[in-house]
Backbone bond lengths (Angstrom), bond angles and torsions (degrees), N, CA, C in turn:
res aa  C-N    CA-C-N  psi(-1)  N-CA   C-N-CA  omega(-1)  CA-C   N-CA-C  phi
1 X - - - 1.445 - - 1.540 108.91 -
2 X 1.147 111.66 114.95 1.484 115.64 173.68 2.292 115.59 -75.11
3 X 1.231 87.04 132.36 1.520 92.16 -168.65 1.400 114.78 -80.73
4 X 1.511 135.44 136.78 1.783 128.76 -172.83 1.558 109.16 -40.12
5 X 1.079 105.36 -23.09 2.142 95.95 -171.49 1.508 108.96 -99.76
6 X 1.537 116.04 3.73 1.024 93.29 169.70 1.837 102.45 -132.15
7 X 1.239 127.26 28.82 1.204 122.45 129.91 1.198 134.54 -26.28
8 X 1.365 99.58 153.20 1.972 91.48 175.73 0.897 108.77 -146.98
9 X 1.736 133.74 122.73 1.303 157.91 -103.82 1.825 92.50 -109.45
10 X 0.847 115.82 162.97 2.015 107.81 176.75 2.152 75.28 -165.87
11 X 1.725 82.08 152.07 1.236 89.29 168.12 1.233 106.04 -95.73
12 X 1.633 135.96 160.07 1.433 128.84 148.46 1.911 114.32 -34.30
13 X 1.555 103.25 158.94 1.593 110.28 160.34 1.505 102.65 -91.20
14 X 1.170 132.77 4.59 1.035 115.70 162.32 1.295 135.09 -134.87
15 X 1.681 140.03 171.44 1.346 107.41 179.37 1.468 118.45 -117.10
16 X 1.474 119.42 -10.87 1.158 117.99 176.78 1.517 111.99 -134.14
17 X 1.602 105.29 138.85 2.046 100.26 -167.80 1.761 89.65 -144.32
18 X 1.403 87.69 138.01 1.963 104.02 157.81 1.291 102.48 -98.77
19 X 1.660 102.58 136.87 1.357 116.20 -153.18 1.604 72.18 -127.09
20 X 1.504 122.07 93.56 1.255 129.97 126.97 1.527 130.87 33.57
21 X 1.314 89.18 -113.35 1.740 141.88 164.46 1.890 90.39 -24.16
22 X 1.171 92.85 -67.66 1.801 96.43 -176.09 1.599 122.28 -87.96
23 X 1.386 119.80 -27.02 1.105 127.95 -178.74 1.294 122.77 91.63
24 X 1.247 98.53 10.02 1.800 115.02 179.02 1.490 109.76 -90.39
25 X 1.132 101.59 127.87 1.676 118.08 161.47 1.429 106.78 -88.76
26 X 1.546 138.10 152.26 1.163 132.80 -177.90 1.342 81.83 -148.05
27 X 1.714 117.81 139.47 1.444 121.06 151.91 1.333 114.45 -132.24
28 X 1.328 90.02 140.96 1.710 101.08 167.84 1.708 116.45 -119.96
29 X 1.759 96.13 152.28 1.708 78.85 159.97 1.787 108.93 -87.39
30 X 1.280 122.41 -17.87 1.038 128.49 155.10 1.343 110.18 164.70
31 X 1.586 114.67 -159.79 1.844 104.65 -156.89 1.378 106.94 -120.12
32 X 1.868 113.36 65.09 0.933 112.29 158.39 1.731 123.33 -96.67
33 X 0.810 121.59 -153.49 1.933 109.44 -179.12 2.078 103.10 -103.64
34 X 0.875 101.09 -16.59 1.696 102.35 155.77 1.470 117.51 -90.80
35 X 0.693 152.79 33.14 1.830 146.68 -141.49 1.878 104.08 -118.58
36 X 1.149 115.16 132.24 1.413 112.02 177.97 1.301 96.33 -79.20
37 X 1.910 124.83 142.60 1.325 131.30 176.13 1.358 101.03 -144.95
38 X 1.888 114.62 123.18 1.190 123.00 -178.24 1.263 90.01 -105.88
39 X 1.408 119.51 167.41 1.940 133.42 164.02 1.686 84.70 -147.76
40 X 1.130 100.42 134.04 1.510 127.44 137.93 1.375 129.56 -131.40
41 X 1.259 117.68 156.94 1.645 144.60 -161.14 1.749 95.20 -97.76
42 X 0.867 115.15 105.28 1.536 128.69 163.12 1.700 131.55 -53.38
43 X 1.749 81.86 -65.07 1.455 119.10 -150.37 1.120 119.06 -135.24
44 X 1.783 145.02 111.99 1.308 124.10 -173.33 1.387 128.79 -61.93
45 X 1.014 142.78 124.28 1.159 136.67 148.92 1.323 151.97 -90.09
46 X 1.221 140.50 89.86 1.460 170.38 -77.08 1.488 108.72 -47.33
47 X 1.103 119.12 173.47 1.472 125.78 -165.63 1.775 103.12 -88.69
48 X 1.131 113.76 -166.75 1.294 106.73 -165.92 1.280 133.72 97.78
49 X 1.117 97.68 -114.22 1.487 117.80 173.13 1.919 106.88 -70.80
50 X 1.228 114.40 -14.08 1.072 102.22 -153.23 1.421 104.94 -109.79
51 X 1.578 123.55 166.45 1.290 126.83 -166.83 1.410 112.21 -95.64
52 X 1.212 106.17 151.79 1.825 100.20 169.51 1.600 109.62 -75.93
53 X 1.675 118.99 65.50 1.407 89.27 -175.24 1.951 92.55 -137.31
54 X 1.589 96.64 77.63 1.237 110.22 179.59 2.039 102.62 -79.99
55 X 1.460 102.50 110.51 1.680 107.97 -175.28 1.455 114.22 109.94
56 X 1.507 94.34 1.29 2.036 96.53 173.43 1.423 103.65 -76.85
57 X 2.126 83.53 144.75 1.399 85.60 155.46 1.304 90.89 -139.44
58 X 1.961 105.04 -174.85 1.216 112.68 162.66 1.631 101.99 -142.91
59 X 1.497 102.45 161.65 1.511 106.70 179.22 1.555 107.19 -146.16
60 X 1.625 80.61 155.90 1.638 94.64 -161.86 1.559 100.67 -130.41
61 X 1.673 129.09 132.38 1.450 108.08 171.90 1.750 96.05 -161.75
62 X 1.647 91.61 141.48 0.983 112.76 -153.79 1.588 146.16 43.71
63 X 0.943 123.77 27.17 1.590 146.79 -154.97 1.289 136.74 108.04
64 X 1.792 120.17 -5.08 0.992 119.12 -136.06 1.785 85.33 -137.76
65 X 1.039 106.43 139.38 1.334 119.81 160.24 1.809 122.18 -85.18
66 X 1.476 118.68 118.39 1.177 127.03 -156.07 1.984 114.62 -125.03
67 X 1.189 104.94 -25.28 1.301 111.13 150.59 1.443 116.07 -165.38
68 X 1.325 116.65 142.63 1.858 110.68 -151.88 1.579 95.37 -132.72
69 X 1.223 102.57 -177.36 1.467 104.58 179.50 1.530 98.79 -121.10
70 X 1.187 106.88 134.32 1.967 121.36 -160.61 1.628 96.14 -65.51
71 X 1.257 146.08 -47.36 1.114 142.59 -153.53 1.138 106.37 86.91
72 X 1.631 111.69 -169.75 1.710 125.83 -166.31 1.618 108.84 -116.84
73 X 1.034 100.12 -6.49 1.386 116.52 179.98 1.843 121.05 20.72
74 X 1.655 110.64 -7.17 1.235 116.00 159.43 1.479 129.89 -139.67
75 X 1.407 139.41 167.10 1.156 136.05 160.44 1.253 131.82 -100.65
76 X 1.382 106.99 -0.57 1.494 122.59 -168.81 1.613 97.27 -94.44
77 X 1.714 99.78 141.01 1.523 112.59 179.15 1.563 112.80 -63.64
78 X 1.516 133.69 88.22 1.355 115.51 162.05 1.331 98.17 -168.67
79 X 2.157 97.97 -166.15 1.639 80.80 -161.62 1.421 126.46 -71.64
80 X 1.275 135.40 -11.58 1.572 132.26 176.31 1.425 110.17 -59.11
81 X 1.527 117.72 -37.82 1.372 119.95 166.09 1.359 125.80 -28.26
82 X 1.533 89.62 -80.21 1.533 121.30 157.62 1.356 139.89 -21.29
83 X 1.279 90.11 -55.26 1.499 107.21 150.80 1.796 148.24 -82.03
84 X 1.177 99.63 -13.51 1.449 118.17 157.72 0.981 113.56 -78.60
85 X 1.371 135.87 -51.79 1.476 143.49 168.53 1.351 122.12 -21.64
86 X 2.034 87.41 -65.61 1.480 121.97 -177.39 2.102 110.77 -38.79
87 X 1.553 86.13 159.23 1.465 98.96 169.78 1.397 145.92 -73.48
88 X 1.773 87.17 -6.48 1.307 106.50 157.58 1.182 138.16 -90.21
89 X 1.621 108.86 -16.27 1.509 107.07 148.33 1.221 127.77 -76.87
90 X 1.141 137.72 28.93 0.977 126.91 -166.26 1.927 108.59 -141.13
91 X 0.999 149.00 176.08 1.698 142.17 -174.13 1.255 96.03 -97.88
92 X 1.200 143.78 45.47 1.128 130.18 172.60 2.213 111.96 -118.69
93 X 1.567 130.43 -128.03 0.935 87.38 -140.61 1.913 90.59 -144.95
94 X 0.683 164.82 115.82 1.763 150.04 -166.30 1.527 134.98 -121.30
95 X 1.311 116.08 171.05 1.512 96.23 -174.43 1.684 94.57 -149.96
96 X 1.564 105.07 124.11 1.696 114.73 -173.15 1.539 119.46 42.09
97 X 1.457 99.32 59.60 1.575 121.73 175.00 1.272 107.79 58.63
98 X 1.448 127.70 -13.02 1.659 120.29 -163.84 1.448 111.33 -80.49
99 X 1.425 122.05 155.89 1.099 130.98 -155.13 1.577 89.85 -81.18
100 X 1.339 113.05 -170.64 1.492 133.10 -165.21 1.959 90.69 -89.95
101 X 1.192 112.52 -66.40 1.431 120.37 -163.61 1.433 92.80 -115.24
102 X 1.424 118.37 159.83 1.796 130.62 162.78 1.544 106.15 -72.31
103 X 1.040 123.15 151.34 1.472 125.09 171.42 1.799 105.37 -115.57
104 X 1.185 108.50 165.38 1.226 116.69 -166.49 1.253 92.24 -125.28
105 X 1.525 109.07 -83.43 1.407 105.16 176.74 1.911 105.75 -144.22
106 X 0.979 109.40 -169.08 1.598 98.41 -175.22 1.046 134.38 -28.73
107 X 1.361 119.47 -48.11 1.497 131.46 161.52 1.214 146.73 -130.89
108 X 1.834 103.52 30.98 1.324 108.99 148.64 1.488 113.93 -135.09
109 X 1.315 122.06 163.23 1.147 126.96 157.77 1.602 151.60 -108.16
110 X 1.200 143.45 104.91 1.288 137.66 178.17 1.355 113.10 -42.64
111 X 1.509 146.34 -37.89 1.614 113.63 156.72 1.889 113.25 -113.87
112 X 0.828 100.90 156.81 1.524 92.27 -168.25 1.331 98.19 -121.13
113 X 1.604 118.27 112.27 1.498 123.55 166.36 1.589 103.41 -43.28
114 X 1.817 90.89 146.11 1.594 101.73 172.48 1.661 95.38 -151.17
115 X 1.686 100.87 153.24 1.335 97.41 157.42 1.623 115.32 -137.12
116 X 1.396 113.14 -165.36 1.681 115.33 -161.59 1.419 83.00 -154.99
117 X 1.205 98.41 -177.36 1.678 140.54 -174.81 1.634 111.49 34.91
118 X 1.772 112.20 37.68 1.260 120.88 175.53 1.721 110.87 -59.15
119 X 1.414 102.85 123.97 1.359 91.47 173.89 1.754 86.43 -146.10
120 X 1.575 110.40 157.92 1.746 135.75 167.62 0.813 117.12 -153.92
121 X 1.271 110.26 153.15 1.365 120.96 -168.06 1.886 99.90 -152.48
122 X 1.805 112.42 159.16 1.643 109.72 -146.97 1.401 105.74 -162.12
123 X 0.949 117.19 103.64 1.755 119.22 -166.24 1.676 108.72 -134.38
124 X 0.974 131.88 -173.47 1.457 139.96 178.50 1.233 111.51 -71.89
125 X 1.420 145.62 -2.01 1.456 156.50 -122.09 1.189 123.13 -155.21
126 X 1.834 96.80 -56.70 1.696 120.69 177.61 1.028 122.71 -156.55
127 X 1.280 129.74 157.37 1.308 113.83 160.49 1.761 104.51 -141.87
128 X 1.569 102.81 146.67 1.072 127.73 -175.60 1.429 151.32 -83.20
129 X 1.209 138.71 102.13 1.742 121.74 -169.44 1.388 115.85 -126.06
130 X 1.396 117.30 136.47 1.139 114.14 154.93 1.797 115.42 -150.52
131 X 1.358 94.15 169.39 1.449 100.12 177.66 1.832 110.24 -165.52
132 X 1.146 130.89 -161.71 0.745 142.19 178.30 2.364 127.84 -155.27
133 X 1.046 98.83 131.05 1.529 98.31 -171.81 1.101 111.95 -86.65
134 X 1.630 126.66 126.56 1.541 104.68 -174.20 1.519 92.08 -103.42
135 X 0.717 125.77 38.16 2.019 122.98 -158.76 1.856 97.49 -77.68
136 X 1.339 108.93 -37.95 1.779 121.96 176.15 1.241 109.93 -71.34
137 X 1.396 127.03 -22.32 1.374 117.99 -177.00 1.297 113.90 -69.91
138 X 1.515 119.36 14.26 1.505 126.26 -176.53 1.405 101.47 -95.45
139 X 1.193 140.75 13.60 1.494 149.45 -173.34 0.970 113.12 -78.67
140 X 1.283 120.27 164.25 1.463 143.77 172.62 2.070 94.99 -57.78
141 X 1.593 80.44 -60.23 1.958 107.30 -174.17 1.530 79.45 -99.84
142 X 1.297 124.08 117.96 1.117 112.41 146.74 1.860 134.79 -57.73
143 X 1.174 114.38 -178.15 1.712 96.41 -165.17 1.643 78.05 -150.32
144 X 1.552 114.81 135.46 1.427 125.94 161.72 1.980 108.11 -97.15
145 X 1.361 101.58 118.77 1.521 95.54 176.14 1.231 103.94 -121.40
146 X 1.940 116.72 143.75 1.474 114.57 -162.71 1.066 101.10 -136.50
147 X 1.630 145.05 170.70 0.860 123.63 -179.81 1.946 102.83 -159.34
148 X 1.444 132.90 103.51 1.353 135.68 -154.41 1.259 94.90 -113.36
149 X 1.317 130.00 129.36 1.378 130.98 148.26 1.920 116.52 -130.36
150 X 1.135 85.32 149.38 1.688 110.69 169.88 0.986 126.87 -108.51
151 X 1.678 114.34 127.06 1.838 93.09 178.18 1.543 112.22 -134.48
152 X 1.831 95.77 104.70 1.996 80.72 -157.46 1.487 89.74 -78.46
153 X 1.413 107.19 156.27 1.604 136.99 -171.48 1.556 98.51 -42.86
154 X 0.981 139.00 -69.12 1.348 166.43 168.61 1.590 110.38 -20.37
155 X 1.341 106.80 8.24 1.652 106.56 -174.89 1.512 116.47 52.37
156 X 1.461 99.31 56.37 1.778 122.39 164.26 1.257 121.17 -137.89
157 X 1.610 123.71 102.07 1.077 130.19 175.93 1.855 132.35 -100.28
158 X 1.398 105.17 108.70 1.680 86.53 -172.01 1.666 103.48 -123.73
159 X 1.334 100.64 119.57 1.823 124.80 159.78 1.180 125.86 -60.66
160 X 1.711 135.40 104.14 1.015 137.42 -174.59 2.097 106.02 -116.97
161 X 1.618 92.52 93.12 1.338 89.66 -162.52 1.951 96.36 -110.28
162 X 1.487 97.73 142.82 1.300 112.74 -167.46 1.239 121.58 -133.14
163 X 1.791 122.39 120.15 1.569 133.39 -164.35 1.544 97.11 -108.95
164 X 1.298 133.75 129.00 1.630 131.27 168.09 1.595 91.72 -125.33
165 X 1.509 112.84 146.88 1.006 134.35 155.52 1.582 134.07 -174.76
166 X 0.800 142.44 146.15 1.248 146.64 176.78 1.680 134.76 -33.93
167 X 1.716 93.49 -47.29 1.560 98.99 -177.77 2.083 95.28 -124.85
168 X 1.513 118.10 -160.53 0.843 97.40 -144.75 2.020 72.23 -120.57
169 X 2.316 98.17 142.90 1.625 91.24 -164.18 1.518 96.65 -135.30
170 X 1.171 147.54 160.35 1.458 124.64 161.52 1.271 124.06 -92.35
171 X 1.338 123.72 128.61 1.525 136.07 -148.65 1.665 95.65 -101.11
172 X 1.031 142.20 168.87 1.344 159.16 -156.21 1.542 126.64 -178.57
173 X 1.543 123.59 98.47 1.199 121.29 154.45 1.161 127.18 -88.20
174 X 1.220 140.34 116.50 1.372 149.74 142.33 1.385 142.56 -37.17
175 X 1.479 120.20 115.89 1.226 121.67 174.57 1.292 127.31 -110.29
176 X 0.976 146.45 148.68 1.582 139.68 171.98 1.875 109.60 -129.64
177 X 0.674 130.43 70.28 1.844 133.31 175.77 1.719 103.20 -87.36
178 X 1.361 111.21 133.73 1.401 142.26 -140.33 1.436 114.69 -85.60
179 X 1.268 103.88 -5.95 1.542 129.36 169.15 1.157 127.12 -178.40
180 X 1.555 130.29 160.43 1.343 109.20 154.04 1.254 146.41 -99.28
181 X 1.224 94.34 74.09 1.969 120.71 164.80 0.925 92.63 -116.22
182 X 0.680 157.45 47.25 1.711 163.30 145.18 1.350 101.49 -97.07
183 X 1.177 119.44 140.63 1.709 126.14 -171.56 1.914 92.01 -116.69
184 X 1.417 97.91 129.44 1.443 101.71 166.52 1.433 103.24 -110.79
185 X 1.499 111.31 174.20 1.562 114.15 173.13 1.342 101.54 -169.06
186 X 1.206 108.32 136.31 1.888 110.49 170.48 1.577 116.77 -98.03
């Protein structure tokens, strides 16, 4: 049996993988200690434990954390819960303040966000995500929410996020950045 300290560390052959199973995309430009690293959320994965944050991401570049995902920070049934959980803590994306999924009670829910037409793609150059939330199609007007990103290697990221619907709804992207030293700008 080999003991943890005397392992020996190997980098991956690769730097960025969609992990299926979870629905996570992870990108890197690769795994040095400066390296730009995106994650996005694909796909839900089961209730519970898990957040309403179908279309999160977070990004990280060059040492620095630049938008994160807040955590749950409680276990107790109420609204801070609720709201950590929620889709508004999280970088992802909304439509007429309503949450992503219905909640029931702490850890289950009466509707359960889902999405479809996940597809990525991952080359030496870029790598690719998209998907779509059907969580709005529970509407009166249903609402299509989409969500495309690119991440060229080179520490360039561009979001191509997309609301369709019929009548007229207020759409909402979300940010969460980890302090304010973080410089915003419009």
């Amino acid at each position: 049996m080999i003991k943890y300290n005397e392992m020996i560390s190997e980098k991956p052959n690769f730097a960025s993988r969609y992990m299926e199973s979870l629905g996570d995309f992870y990108m890197r430009s690769s795994w040095e200690e400066d390296a730009n690293y995106l994650s996005i959320h694909l796909k839900k994965m089961g209730a519970g434990h898990g957040h309403d944050n179908l279309l999160h991401f977070t990004l990280f570049s060059k040492g620095k954390d630049y938008l994160v995902d807040s955590g749950r920070y409680s276990y107790v049934d109420d609204q801070w819960r609720e709201l950590f959980k929620s889709n508004k803590s999280h970088n992802t994306l909304g439509v007429d303040n309503l949450t992503n999924s219905i909640y029931s009670d702490s850890w289950t829910n009466s509707f359960e966000a889902r999405s479809e037409g996940v597809f990525t793609k991952s080359n030496e150059l870029y790598d690719y995500a998209e998907a779509e939330n059907t969580a709005y199609k529970r509407l009166k007007d249903p609402v299509s929410v989409k969500r495309r990103v690119i991440s060229l290697k080179s520490h360039v990221w561009l979001f191509f996020d997309s609301f369709s619907s019929n009548k007229q709804h207020r759409y909402s992207q979300y940010f969460n950045f980890p302090n304010d030293s973080i410089k915003k700008s419009k």
